[in-house]
C-alpha positions as CSV (number, residue, x, y, z in Angstrom):
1,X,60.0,11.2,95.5
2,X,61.4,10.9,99.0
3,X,61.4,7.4,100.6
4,X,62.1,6.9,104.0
5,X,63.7,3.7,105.3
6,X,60.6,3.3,107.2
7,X,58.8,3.6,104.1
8,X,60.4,-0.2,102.5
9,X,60.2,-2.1,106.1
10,X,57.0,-2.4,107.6
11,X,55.8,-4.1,110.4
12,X,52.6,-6.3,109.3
13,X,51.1,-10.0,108.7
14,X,51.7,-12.6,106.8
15,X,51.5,-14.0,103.9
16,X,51.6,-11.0,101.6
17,X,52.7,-7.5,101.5
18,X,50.5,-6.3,98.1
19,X,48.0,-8.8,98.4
20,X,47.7,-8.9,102.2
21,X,49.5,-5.9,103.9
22,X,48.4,-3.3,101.3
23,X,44.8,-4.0,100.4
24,X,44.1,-4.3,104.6
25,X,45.7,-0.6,104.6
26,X,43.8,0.5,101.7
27,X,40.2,-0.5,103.1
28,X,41.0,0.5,106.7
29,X,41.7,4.0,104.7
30,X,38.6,3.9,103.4
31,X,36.6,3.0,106.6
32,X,38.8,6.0,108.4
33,X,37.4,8.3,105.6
34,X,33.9,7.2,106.1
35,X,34.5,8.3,109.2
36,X,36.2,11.6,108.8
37,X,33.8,12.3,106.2
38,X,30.4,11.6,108.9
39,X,28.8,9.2,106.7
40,X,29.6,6.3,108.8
41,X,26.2,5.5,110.7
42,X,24.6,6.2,106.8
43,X,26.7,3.4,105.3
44,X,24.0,0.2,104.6
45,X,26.1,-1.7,102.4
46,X,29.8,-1.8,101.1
47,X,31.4,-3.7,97.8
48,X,34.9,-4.5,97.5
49,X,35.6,-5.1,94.1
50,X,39.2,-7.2,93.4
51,X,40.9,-6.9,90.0
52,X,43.9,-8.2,88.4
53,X,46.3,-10.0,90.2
54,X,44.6,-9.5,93.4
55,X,41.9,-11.0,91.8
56,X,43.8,-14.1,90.5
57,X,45.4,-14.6,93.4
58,X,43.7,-13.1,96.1
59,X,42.1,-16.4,98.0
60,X,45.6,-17.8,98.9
61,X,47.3,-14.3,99.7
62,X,44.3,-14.0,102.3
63,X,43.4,-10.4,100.2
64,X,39.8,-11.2,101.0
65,X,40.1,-11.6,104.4
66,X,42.3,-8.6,104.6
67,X,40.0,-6.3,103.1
68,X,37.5,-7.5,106.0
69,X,39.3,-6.5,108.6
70,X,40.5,-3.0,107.4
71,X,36.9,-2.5,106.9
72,X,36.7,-3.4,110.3
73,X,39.1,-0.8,111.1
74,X,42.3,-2.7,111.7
75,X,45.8,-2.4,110.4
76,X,47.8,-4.4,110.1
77,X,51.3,-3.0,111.8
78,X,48.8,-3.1,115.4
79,X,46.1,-6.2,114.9
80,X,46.8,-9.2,116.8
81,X,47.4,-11.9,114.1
82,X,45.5,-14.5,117.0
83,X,42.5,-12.5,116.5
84,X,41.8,-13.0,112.9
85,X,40.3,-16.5,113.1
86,X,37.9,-15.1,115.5
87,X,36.9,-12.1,113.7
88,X,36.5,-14.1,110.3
89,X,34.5,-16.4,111.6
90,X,32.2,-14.5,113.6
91,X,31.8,-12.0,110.4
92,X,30.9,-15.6,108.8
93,X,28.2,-16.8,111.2
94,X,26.8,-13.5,111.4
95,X,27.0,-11.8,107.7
96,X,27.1,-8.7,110.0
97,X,30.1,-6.8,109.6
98,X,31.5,-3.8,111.9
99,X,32.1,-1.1,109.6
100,X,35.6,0.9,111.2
101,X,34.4,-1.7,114.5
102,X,31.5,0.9,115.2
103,X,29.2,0.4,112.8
104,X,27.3,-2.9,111.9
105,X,26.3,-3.3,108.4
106,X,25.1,-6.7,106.6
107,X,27.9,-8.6,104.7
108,X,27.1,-11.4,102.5
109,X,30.8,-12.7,101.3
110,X,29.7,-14.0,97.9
111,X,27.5,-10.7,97.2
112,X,29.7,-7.8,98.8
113,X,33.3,-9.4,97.8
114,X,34.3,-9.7,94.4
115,X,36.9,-11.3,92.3
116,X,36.7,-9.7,89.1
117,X,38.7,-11.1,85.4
118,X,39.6,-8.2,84.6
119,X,42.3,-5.5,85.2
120,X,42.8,-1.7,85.7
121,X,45.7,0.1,83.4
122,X,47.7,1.4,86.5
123,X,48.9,-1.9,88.0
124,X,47.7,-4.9,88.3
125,X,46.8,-4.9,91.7
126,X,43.9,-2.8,91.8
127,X,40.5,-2.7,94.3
128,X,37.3,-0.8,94.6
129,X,35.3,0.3,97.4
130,X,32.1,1.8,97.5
131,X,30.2,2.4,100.1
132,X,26.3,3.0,99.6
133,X,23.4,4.5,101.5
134,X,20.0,3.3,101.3
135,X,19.4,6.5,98.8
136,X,22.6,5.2,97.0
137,X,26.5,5.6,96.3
138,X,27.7,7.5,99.4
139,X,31.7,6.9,98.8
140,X,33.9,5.2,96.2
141,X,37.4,4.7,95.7
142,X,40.0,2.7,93.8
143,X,43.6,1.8,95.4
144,X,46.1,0.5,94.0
145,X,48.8,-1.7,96.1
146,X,52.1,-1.0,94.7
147,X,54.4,-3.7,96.4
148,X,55.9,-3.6,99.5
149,X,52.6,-2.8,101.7
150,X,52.7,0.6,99.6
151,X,49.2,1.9,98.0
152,X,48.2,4.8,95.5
153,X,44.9,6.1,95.6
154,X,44.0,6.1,92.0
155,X,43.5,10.0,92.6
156,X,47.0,10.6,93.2
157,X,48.2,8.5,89.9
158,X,50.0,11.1,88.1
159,X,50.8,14.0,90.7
160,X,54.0,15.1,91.5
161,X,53.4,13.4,94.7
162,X,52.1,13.8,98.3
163,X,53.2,16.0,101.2
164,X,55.1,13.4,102.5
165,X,57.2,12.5,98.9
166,X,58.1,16.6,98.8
167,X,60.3,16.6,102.0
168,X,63.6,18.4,100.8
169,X,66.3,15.6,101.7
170,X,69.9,16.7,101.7
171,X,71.3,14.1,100.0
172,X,68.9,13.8,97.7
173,X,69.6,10.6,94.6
174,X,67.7,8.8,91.8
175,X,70.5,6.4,90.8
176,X,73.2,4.4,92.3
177,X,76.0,6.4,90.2
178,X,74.0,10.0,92.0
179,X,74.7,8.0,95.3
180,X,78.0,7.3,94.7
181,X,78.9,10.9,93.6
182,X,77.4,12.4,97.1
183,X,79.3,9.8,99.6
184,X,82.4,10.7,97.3
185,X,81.5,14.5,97.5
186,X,80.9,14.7,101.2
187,X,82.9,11.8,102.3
188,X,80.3,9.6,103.4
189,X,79.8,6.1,104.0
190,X,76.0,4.9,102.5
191,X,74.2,4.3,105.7
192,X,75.7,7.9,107.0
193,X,73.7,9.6,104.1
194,X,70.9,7.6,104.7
195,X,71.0,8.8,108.6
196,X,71.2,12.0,107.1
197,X,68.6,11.5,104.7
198,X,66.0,10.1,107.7
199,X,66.9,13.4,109.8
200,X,64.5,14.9,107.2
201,X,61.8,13.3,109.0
202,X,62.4,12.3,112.6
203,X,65.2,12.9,115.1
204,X,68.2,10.5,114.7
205,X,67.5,9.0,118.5
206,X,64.1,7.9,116.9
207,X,65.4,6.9,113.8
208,X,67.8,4.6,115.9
209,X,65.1,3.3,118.6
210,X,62.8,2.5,115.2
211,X,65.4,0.5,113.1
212,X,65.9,-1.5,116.7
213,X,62.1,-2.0,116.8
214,X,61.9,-3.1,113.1
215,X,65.1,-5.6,114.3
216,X,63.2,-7.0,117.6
217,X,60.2,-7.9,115.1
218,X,62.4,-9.4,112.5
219,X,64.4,-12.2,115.8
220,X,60.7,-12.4,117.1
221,X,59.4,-13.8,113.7
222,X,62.3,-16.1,113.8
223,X,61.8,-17.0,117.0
224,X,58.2,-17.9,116.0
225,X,59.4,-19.4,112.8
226,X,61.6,-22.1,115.4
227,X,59.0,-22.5,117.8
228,X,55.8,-23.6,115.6
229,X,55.3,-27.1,113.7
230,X,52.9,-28.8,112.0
231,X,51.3,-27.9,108.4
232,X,51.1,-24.4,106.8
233,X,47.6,-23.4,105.8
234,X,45.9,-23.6,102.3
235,X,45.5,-27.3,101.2
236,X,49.2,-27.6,99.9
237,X,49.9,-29.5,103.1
238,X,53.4,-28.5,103.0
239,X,55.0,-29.6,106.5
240,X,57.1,-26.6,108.4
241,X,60.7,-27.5,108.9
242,X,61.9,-24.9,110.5
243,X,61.5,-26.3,114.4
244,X,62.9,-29.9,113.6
245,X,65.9,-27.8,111.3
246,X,67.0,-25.8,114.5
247,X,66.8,-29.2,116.5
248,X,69.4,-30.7,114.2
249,X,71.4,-27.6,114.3
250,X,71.5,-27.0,117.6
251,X,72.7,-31.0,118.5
252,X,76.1,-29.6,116.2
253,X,77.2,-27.4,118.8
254,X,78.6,-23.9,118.2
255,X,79.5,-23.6,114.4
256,X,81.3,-20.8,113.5
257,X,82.2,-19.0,109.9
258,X,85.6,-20.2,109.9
259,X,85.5,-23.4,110.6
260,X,82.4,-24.6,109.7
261,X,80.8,-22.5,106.6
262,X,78.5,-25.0,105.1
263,X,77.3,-25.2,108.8
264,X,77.0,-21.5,108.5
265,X,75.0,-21.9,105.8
266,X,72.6,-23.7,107.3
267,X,72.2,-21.5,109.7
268,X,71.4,-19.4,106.9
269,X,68.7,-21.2,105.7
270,X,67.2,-21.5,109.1
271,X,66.6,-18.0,109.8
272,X,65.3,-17.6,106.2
273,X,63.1,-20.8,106.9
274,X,61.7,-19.8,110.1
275,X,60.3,-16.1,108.6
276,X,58.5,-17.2,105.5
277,X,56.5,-20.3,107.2
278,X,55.7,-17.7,110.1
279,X,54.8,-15.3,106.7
280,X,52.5,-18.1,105.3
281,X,51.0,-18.9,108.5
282,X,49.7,-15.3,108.6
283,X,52.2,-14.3,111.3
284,X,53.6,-11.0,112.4
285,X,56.5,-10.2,110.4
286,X,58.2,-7.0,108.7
287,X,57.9,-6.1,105.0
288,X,62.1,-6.4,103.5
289,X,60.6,-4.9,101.7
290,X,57.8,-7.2,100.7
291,X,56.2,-10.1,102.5
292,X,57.2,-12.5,99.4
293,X,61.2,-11.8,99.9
294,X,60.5,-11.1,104.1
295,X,62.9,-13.7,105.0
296,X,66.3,-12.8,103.2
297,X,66.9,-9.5,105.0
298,X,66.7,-10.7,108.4
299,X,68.4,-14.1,107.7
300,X,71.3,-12.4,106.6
301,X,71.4,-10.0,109.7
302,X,70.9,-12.5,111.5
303,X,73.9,-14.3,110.0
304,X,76.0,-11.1,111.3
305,X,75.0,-11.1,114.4
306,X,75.4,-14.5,115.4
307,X,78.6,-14.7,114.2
308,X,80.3,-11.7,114.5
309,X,80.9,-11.7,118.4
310,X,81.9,-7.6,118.3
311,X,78.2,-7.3,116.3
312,X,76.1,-4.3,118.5
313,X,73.2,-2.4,117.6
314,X,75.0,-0.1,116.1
315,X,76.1,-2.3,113.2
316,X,71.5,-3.1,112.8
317,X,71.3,0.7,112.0
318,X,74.1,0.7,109.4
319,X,72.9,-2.7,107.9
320,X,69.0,-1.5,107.3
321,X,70.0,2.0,106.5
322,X,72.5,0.3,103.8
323,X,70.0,-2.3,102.7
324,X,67.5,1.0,102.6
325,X,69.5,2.8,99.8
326,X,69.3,0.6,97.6
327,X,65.8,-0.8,97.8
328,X,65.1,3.2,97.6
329,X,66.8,2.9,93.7
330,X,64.8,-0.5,93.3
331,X,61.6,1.2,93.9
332,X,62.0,4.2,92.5
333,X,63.9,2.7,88.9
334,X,61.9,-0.5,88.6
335,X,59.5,-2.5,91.1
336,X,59.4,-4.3,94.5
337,X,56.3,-5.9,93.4
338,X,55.7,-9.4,92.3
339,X,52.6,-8.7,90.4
340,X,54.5,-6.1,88.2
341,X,57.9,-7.3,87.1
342,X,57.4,-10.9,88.8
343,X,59.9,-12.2,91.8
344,X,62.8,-10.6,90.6
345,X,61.4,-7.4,91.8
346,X,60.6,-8.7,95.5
347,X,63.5,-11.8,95.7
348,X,66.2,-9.9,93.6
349,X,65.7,-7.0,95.0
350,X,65.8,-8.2,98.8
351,X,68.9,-10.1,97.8
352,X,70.3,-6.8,96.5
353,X,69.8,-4.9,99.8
354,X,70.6,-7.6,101.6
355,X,74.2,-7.9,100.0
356,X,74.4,-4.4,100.6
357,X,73.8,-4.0,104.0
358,X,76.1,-7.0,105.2
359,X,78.8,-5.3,103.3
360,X,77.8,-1.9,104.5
361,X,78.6,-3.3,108.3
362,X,81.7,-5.7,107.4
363,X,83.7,-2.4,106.4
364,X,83.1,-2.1,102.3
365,X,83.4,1.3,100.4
366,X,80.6,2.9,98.8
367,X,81.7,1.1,95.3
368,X,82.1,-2.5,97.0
369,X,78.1,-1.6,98.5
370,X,77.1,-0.6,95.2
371,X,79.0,-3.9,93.3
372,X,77.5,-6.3,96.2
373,X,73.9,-5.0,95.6
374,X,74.6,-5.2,91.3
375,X,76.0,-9.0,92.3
376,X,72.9,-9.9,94.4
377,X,70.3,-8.4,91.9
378,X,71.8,-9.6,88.8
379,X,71.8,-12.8,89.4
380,X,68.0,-12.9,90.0
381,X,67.1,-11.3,86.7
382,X,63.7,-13.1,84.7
383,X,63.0,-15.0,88.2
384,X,59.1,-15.1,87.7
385,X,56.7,-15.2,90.2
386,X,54.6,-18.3,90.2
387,X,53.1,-19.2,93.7
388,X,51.4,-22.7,93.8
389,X,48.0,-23.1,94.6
390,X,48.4,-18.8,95.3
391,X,50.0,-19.5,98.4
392,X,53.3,-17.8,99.4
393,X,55.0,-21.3,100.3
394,X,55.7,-23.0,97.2
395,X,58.4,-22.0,95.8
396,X,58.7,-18.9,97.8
397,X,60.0,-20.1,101.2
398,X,63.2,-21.8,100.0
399,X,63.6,-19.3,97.4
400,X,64.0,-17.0,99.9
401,X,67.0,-19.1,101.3
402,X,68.6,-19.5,98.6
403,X,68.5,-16.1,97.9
404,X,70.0,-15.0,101.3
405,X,73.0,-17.6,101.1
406,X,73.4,-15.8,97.4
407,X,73.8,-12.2,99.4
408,X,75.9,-13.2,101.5
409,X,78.3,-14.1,98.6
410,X,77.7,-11.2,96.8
411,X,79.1,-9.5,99.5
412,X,82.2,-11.9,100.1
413,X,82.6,-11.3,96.2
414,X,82.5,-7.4,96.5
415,X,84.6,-7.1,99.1
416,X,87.6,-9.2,97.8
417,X,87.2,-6.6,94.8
418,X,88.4,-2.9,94.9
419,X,84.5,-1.6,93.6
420,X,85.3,-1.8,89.7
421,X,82.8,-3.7,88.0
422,X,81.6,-4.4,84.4
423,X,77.9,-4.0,85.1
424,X,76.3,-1.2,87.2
425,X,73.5,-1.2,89.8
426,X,72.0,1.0,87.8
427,X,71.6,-0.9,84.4
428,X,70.8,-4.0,86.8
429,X,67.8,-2.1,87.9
430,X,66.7,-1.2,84.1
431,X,67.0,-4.4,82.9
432,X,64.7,-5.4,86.0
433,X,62.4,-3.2,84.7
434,X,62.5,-4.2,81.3
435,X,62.5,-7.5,81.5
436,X,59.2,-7.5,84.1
437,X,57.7,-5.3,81.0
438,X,58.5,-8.3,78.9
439,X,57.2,-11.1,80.9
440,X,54.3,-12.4,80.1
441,X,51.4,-12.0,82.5
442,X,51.3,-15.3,83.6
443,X,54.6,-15.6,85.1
444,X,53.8,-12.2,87.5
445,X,51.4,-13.7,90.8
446,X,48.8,-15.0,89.2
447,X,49.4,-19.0,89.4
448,X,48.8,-19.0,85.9
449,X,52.2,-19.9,84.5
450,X,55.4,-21.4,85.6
451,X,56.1,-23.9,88.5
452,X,52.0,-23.1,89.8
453,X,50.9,-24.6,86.2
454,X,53.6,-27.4,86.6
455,X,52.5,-29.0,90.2
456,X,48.8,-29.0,88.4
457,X,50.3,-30.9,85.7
458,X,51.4,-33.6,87.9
């Protein structure tokens, strides 16, 4: 299975990638194929049926009102994240909803949208949509959203894979020790193979001017993140601290690495801040490669950029194409998604690519890359992923600073090594998997278990 850097960062809305990103995708699909298929203007009704963990959860991740809107034909890399009040609450008033924005069918909420206790085998985020006639079923169709904004029609479970998974890459790799083998092979630093790699798909000028885009979304989030105040929404009431944090920071004057690093640091957990209250606000952000874990990425590249004053664009490609590779093995050896192996797949796996794209850019050999990533993952092993209340704030937005001040020390840590290490990437990846197959339901996005069960207590 080919996957393209573009593939693990998205641009999209908060507050989640499987829960938000990927079931707005999945019944925007299905609207487009109403309409490919000319039975729009025959449509009188539509049922979206939620299971699982989208399901449990689905209320706070805003899954319901992202199914609206792809049924109302938007997607979320283009619609205007202002708009979505509006839209909700005129669907609301009415109970008349614009099927693909063209075609105005009645929508009762508590009839046509369901949250179901039960799950489907696949994974457990799984929806239905089915779209009827007055003469009956016209269309039906189950997705299932895979982590990371990713969905799997439930046709394609099983197959080989699509078109787009069969492009012939030259430096094709299923494990970190296959990676290594190639850059030694062809003498290749990781984000050169992974420029390689993208030339599959798209001319390396594009695959540059993209990786820029993805970067200008990533300091507008923060940007957002430092300008907004006030209280996130969902009934936690938990105050935004991102504003009054840069305030502080910015009265210190000009910290650098050197001579400051716990000011650094701060810094640190500014950045990371700033994305994941803009996440849970429902704000424009990009998928690192999930919602959940948005903020460690671009805190750390941020990090490099402010204080590195040689830092250039140049060193944004190598840094995503690094973190890419190994978010690439993640996905493809384990999970991304929360509701799967819980938040070691999304945290400990952003942490991981994080690690390895700061030491991709500060100079480290394919081996320190590799031991940076195995340093950043393994050391968020069994994390579980318990969102209070549902709601990507609690514990999710500090745990996504933590977890960027822990990349960047993986990388320190790597780098003052020569690559050797005791514990591969690769067996950090199957003991991710394994242990997410061991967890108990309850401690994988469904505010059944953990910290969620523990504020209730109290």
């Amino acid at each position: 299975m080919a996957i393209s850097v573009f593939d693990l960062f998205k641009i999209g809305i908060g507050p989640s990638s499987s829960h938000t990103v990927g079931p707005m995708r999945a019944a925007a699909t299905f609207a487009q194929a109403l309409r490919e298929q000319g039975l729009l203007a025959q449509v009188s009704r539509v049922e979206v049926r939620l299971y699982g963990s989208l399901s449990a959860t689905g209320v706070g991740h805003a899954t319901d009102r992202a199914c609206l809107l792809g049924l109302m034909g938007e997607w979320p890399d283009q619609i205007d994240p202002h708009s979505i009040e509006p839209l909700i609450a005129q669907l609301q008033r009415s109970q008349v909803l614009m099927l693909d924005g063209k075609q105005a069918i009645p929508f009762d909420c508590t009839r046509d949208l369901l949250l179901l206790d039960e799950s489907l085998p696949y994974h457990p985020n799984a929806m239905t949509l089915e779209a009827s006639s007055v003469s009956g079923s016209l269309l039906q169709q189950t997705y299932y959203s895979v982590g990371g904004g990713f969905i799997v029609e439930a046709a394609q479970v099983g197959e080989a894979g699509n078109s787009a998974e069969q492009v012939q890459l030259p430096y094709d790799f299923a494990s970190a020790a296959q990676l290594l083998a190639l850059c030694k092979q062809h003498d290749l630093r990781i984000s050169q193979l992974m420029m390689a790699n993208e030339l599959a798909w798209r001319e390396e000028a594009e695959v540059r001017s993209g990786l820029l885009k993805l970067w200008a979304a990533m300091r507008e989030c923060v940007d957002n993140g430092l300008r907004n105040e006030g209280v996130l929404p969902g009934g936690l009431k938990v105050k935004r601290r991102a504003a009054k944090l840069h305030r502080s920071l910015q009265e210190l004057g000009k910290p650098n690495v050197i001579g400051s690093t716990l000011s650094a640091m701060e810094w640190v957990n500014l950045f990371a801040l700033a994305v994941n209250e803009e996440n849970a606000a429902g704000g424009r952000m990009v998928t690192a490669p999930t919602n959940g874990a948005a903020g460690i990425i671009p805190a750390v590249l941020h990090y490099y950029m402010k204080f590195n004053p040689d830092a250039c664009d140049n060193d944004v490609v190598d840094f995503l194409l690094g973190a890419a590779a190994v978010g690439i093995l993640c996905k493809k050896n384990a999970s991304i998604s929360g509701a799967e192996v819980g938040c070691q797949g999304e945290v400990g796996s952003a942490c991981a690519m994080a690690a390895a794209g700061l030491a991709e850019v500060l100079g480290a050999t394919p081996m320190q890359v590799e031991n940076a990533a195995e340093i950043g993952l393994e050391h968020n092993l069994g994390l579980t992923c318990d969102p209070v209340g549902g709601l990507v704030q609690v514990p999710c937005i500090e745990r996504n600073a933590i977890a960027a001040v822990k990349a960047i020390n993986a990388a320190q840590m790597a780098l003052r090594g020569d690559g050797e290490h005791f514990i591969s990437l690769d067996r950090a990846i199957r003991t991710m998997r394994d242990t997410g197959a061991d967890m108990h339901d309850k401690y994988k996005e469904t505010s059944r278990g953990g910290l969620a069960v523990a504020f209730v207590e109290c």
